[in-house]
N, C-alpha and C positions, 0 to 999 in steps of 0.2 A: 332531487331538491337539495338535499344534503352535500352533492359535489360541486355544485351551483353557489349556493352558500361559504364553502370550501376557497371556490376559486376566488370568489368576489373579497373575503376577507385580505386573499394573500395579497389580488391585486392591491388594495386598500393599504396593506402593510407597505409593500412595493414601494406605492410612490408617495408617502409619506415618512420614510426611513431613510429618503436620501435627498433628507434638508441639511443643513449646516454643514458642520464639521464633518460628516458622511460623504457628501460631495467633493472635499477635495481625498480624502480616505478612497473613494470609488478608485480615483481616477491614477493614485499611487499603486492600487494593490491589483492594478491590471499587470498579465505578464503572467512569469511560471517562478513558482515561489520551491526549496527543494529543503527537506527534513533531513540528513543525517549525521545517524551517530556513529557511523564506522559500520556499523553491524545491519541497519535498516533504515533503507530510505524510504520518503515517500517524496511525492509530487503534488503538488497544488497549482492549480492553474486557473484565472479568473480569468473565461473569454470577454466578457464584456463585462455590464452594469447589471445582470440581472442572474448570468449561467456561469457555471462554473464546474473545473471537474477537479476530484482527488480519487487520486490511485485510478484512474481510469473510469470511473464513474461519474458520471453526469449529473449535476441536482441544479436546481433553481435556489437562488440566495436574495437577500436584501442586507441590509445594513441598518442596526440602531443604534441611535446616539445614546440611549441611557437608559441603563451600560452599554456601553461598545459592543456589539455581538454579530457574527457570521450570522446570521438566522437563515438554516438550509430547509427547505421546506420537503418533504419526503409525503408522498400520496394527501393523507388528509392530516396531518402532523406538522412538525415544525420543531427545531433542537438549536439552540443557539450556543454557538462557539465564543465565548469572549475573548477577546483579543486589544492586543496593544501594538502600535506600527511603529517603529522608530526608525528612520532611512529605511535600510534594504533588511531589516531585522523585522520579520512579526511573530508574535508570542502569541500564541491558538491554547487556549483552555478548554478542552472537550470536553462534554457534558458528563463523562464518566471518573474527570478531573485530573486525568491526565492533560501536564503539556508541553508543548512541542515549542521549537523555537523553528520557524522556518527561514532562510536567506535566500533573497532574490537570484533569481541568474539570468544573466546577462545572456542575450541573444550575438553570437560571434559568427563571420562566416564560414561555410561548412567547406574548410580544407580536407583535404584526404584524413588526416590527424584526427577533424572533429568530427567528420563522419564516422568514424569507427569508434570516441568514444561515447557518438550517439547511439549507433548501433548495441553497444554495451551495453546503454544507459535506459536500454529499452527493459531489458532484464534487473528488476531490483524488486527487494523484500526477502520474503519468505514462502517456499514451496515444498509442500510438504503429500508424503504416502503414507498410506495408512493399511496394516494386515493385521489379522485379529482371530481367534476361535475362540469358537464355547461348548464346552462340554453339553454333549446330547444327555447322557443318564448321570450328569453331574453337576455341581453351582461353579466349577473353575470356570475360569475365562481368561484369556491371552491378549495382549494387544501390542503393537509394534510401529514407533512412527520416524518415519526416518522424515529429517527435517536439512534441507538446502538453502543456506539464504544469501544471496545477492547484494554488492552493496552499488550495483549501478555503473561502476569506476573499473570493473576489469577482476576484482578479489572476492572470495568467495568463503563460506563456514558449514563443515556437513558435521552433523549428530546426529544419535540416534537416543530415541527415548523410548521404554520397554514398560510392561505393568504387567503382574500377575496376581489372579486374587483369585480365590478355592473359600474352602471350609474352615482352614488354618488361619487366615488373613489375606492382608492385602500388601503387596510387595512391589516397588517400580523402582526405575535405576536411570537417573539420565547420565546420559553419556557424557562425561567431564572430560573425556581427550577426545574432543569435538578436529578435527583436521580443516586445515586452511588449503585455500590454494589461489590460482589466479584461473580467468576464465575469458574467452573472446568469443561473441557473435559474430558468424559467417552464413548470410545466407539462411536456411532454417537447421543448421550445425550449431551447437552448441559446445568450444572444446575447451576443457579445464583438465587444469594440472595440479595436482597435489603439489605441497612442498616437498615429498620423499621421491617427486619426479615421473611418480604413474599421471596416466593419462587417458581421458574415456572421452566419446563422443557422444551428446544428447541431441535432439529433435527439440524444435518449438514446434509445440502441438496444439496450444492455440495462441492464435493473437491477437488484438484490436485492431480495428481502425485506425486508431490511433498510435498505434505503434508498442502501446506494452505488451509484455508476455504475460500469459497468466497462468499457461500452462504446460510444463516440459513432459516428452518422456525420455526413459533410455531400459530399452529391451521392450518388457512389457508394463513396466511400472511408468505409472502416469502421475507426475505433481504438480500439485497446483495450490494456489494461495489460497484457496477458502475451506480448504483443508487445514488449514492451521490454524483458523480461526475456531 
């Protein structure tokens, strides 16, 4: 009864949140909208009037006029993003108040050129390993997280962040000579080059439907983004 209930409200929200000024809003913010700052991107894509996906995830949406808000509806829930559109610029306030400014992108045809830096473009964010021990007959504990992030475009940023904590305290160190480099998908080859001109090959080890990555390896270490979270 309770999912019943659930559903009937969303619908109810649904088609009462795209009167007015929501109707032409609907119809602007279709397309793939893209986040970044040099360092992480993300993706927004509004398939139609009701679905939509970010970062590769799928939710159902509607739209309210007051206040302006994404209303992503999640099982029996519901988290509204406020937001402001102006042309190809939208401003996403997320419920935890961070915000984002996303810019539209233009659908061009896929030359050999933008093929490869869609292929790229598959690969973005942050992916992250994680290794760790803990003292059997002791309270120390180790942990080590090496962090890869993607900016979508071809360039890349690898660090490491470290913690150690015992009986003494607690001690961590992120890594501040963090290394850049550039990086191109081939295939399920993943090849990046340092700026000092080393050079490794990684695996996509998993991918969507849809085309993102979410999770590389190289050797036996496996990253992936919900590890960084």
């Amino acid at each position: 009864m309770k999912k019943h209930i659930t559903l009937l409200i969303m619908l109810f929200s649904m088609i009462h949140s795209t009167t007015g000024q929501t109707k032409s809003d609907l119809s602007s913010l279709k397309g793939t909208w893209e986040y970044n700052d040099g360092y992480n991107r993300s993706v927004l894509k509004f398939i139609d009037d009701t679905k939509l996906i970010y970062d590769g995830k799928q939710s159902v949406f509607s739209l309210t006029a007051s206040p302006a808000a994404i209303r992503v509806y999640d099982d029996y829930a519901y988290y509204d993003y406020l937001y402001t559109l102006r042309g190809n610029k939208l401003t996403v306030t997320f419920p935890d108040g961070n915000i984002y400014v996303f810019v539209k992108v233009k659908d061009t045809p896929q030359t050999a050129q933008n093929v490869s830096k869609a292929i790229n473009g598959n690969l973005y964010g942050s992916f992250c390993h994680w290794s760790g021990s803990s003292g059997v007959y002791s309270s120390s504990s180790y942990s080590s997280t090496d962090r890869i992030s993607f900016d979508g475009k071809g360039n890349f940023i690898y660090g490491t962040e470290t913690s150690f904590s015992s009986d003494a305290g607690l001690y961590s160190n992120d890594d501040n000579n963090s290394q850049r480099g550039t990086y191109s998908v081939e295939g399920n080859n993943i090849y990046i080059t340092f700026t000092d001109g080393s050079k490794y090959t990684l695996q996509v080890y998993v991918q969507q439907d849809w085309g993102e990555i979410t999770e590389i390896k190289y050797g036996e270490k496996v990253y992936a983004k919900q590890l960084c979270e």
